[in-house]
C-alpha positions in Angstrom: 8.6 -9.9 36.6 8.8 -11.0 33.1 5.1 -11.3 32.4 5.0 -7.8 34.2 7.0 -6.6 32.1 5.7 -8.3 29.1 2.0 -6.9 29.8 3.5 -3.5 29.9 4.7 -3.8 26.7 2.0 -4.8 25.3 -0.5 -1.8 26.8 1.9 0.5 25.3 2.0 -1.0 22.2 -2.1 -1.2 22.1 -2.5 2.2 23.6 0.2 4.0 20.7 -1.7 2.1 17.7 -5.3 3.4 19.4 -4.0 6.7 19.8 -2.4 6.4 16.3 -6.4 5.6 14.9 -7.9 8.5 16.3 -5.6 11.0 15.8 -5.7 9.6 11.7 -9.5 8.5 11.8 -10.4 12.5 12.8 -8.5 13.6 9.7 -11.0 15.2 7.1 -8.3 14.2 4.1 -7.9 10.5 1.8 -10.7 8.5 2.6 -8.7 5.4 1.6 -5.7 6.2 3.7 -7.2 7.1 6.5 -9.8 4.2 6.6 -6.8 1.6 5.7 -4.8 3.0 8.6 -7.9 3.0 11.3 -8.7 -0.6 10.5 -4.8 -1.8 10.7 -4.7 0.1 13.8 -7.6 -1.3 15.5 -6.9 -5.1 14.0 -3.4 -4.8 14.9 -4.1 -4.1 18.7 -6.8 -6.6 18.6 -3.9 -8.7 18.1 -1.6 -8.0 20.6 -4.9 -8.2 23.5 -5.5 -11.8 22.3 -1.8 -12.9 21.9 -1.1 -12.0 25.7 -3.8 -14.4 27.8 -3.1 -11.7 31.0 -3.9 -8.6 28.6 -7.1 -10.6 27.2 -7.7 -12.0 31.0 -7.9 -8.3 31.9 -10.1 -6.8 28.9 -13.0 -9.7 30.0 -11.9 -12.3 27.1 -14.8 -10.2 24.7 -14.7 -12.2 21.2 -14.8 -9.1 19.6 -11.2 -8.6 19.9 -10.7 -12.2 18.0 -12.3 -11.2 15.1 -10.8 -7.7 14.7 -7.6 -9.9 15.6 -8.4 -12.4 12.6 -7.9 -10.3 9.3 -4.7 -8.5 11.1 -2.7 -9.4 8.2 -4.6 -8.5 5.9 -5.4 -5.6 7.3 -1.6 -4.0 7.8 -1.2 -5.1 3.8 -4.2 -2.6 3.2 -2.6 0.1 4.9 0.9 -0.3 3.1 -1.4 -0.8 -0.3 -3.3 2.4 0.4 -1.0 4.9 1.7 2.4 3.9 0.2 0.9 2.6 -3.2 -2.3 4.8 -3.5 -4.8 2.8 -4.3 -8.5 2.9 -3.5 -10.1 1.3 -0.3 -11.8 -1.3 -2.6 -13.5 -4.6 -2.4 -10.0 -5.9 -4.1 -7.9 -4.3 -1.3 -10.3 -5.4 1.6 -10.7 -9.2 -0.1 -7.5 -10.5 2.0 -8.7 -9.3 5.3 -12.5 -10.9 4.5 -10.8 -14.0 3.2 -8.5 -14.4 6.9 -11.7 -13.3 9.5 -14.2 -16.2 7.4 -11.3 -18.2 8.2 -10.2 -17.3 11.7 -14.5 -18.1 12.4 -14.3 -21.2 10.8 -11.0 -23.5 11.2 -12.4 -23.4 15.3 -15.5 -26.2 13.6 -13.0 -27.8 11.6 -12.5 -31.7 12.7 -9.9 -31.7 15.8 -6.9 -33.6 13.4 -7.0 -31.2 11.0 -7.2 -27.8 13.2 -3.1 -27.4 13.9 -2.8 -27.9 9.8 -5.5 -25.2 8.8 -4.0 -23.0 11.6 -0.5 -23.5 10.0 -2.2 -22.6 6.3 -3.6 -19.4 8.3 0.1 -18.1 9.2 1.4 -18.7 6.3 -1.0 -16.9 4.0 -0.4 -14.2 6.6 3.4 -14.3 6.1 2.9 -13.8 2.3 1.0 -10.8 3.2 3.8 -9.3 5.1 6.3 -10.3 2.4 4.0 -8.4 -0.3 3.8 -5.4 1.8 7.6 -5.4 1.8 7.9 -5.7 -1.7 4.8 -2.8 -2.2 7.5 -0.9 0.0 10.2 -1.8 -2.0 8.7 -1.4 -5.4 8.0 2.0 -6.0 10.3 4.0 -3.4 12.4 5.7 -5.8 9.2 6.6 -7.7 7.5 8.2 -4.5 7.4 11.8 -4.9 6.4 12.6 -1.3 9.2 13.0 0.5 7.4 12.4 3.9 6.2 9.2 2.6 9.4 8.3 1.0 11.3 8.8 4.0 8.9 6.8 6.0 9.2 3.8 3.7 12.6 3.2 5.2 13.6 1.6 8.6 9.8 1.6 10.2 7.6 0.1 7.5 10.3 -2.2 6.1 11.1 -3.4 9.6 6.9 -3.8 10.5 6.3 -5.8 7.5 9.4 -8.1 7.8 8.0 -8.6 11.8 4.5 -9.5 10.9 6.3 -11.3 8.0 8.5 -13.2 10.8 5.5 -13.9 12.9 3.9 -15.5 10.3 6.1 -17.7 9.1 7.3 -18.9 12.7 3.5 -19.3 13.5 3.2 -21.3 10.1 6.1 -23.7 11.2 4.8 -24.2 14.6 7.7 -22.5 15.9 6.1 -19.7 18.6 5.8 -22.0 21.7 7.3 -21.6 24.9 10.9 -22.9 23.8 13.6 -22.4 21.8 14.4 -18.9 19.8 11.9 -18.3 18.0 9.6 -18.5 21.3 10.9 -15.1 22.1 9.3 -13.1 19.0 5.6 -14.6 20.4 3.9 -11.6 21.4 3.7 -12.7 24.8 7.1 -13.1 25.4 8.9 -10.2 26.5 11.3 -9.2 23.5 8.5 -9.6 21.4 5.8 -7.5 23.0 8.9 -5.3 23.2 9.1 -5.1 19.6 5.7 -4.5 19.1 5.8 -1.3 21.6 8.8 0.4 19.5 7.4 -0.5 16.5 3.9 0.4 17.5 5.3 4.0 18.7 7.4 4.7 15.7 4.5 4.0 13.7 2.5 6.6 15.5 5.4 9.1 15.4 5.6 8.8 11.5 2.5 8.5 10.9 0.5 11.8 13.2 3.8 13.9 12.7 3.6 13.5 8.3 -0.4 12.9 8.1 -0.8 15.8 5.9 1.7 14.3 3.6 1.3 10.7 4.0 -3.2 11.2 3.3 -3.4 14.2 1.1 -6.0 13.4 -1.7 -4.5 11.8 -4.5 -3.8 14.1 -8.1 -5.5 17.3 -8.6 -6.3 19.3 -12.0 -3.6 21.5 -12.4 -4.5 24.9 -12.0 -2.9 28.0 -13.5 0.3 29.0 -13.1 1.2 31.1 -10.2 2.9 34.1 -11.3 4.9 33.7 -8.1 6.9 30.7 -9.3 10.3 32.0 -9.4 12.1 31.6 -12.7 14.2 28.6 -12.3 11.1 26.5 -11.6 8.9 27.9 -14.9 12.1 27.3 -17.1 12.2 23.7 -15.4 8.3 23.1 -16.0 8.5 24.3 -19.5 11.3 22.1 -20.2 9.8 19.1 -18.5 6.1 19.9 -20.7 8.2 19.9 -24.1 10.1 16.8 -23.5 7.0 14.9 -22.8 4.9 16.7 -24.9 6.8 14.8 -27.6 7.1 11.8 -26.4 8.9 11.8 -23.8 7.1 9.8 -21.8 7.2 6.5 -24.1 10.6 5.5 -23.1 10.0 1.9 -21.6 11.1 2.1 -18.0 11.7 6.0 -18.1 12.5 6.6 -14.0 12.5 10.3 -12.6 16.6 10.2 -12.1 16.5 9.6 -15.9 14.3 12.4 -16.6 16.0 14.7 -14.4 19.5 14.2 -16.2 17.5 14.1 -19.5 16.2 18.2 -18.0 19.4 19.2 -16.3 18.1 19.5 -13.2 18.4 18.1 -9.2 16.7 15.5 -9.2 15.1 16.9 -5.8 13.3 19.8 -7.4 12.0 17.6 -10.1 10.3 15.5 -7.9 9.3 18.6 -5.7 7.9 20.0 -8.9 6.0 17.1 -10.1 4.5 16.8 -6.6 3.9 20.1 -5.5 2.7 22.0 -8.7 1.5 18.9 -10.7 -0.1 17.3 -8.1 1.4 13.9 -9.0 2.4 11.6 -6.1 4.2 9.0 -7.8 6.2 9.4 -10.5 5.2 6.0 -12.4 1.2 8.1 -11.9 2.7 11.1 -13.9 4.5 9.5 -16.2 0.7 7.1 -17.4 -1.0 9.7 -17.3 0.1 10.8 -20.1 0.6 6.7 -21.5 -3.0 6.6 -21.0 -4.1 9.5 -22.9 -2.4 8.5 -25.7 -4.2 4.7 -25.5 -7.7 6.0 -25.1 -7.2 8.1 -28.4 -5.4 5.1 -30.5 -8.6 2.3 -28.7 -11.3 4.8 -30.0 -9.5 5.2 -33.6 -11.3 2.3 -35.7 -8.2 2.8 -38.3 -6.7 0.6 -35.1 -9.1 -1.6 -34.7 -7.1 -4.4 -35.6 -4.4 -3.7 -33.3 -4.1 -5.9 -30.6 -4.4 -4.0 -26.7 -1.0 -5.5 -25.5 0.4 -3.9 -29.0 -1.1 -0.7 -27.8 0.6 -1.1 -24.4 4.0 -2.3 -25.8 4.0 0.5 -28.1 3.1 3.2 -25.0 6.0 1.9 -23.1 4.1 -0.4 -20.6 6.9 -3.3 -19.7 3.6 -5.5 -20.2 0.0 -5.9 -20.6 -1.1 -6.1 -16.7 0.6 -2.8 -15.4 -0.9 -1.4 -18.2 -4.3 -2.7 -17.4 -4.7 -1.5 -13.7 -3.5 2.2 -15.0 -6.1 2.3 -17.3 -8.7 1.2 -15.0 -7.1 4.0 -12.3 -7.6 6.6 -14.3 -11.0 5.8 -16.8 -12.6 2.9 -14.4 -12.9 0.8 -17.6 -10.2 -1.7 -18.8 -8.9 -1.0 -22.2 -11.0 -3.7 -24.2 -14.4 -2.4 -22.8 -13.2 1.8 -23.8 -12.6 -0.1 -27.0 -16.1 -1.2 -27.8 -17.8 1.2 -26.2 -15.7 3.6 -28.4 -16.2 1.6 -31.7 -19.5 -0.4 -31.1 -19.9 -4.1 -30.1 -19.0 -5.8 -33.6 -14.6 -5.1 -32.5 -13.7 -8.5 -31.2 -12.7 -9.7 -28.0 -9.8 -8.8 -27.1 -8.8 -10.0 -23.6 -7.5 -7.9 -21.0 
């Protein structure tokens, strides 16, 4: 009875993460999203099939489903980095799940002794992975301006990424055998194939009922102005252009609570107005785009030229040079030293990025 019911759990938990890829994967909207989400789908149920040896018994034991299972890890952080921190489906974001399926093929050839060890070294890097999604969660939830994808940060993802976070510790430790407590999270265990179901089903839920939200494409131009906009909202977008027309924006650490006592306004229409009629879907986005105007015009000045980049950061309210670095690079695809010379010609110095 308890493998019974264990198996069960895990076909439901495998069958709501494939439904969950095809209803996503026909999408027509982010391409980054929506491949992120497909892959952690599939890799993810890849991974409960090869955890329970009846579920793999009954799919033929195919090898395939170990090396989708392989880069699981890094597969679920590429999801959380791509939908809930909008970044591009790059050879940066995909690195960690290359870097675990070369290693999944390879510790099997290592010499016997050292096999447990390198398996060990496996779960753990995939526990950091968890415990970096959690903090990707973490870190820019007030700034989300979605409020589908801000809700969904909460109790589902948090609890998903502190599971696979569990799971990789306990597998690091050696602690998922047959015995003792942490025995029962191993997927093939009932409670933990459980776990997997709900969490596998919740996913699903949040993720097919908000897809419009959660995989929109990323910024648009801003159009013109509606005429329809009712009164309250021009005033507030007027208001909101002047104060960062003038500099608003190069308060260090400016949040949109901040701003929106700064305007006098709910905080909830701020965001709502950000999001809806400025396209923006993260406040810390909004808030460097215009951070980042401002540094292209002061790296192409050559009265500047002698100004260090992480001055020019400081000075445009970036906390420090790194952060400052990767928004550059979002919005121009060049880093900062690299506008500078091609802005200025290649006699400016190097100036490390």
């Amino acid at each position: 009875m308890h493998d019974t019911l264990a198996i069960f759990w895990s076909g439901l938990a495998i069958g709501a993460l494939g439904v969950t890829a095809l209803g996503v994967g026909r999408t027509g909207l982010d391409r980054s999203a929506r491949l992120a989400t497909v892959l952690a789908c599939l890799c993810a149920a890849a991974w409960v099939s090869t955890e329970s040896e009846p579920v793999w018994e009954a799919f033929g034991r195919p090898y395939i489903l170990r090396l989708l299972a392989f880069p699981a890890a890094g597969a679920f952080w590429a999801f959380v980095a791509c939908v809930f921190d909008d970044r591009p489906f790059d050879g940066l974001v995909a690195l960690p799940m290359a870097l675990l399926a070369a290693a999944g093929l390879a510790i099997p050839f290592a010499p016997p002794e050292m096999i447990p060890q390198l398996w060990a070294g496996f779960n753990a890097v995939a526990a950091l992975l968890g415990l970096h999604a959690v903090y990707l969660i973490v870190r820019n939830w007030r700034d989300d301006l979605v409020d589908a994808r801000r809700r969904s940060r909460a109790l589902v993802l948090g609890l998903m990424a502190l599971f696979a976070a569990a799971q990789g510790i306990a597998g690091a430790a050696g602690l998922l055998g047959e015995h003792g407590a942490w025995a029962a999270l191993a997927v093939r265990q009932n409670l933990g194939a459980a776990a997997v179901a709900a969490l596998g089903l919740a996913l699903g839920g949040v993720l097919l009922q908000a897809r419009a939200s959660l995989f929109a494409q990323r910024a648009r131009p801003r159009g013109a102005e509606d005429p329809r906009i009712a009164l309250a909202e021009r005033a507030l977008l007027n208001r909101l252009d002047k104060f960062m027309e003038t500099g608003g924006w190069r308060r260090e650490r400016l949040s949109i609570g901040e701003l929106a006592a700064e305007l006098g306004a709910p905080e909830h229409r701020l965001r709502r107005l950000i999001n809806v009629r400025l396209g923006r879907r993260n406040f810390a986005d909004f808030v460097n785009g215009y951070r980042i105007r401002a540094a292209q015009a002061r790296l192409s000045d050559p009265t500047e030229a002698d100004i260090t980049v992480a001055a020019i950061a400081f000075d445009l309210g970036f906390g420090s040079l790194s952060p400052f670095n990767r928004a550059f690079r979002a919005v121009t695809g060049s880093t900062p030293t690299a506008w500078r010379r091609q802005a200025l010609g290649p006699q400016i110095p190097a100036d490390p990025d």
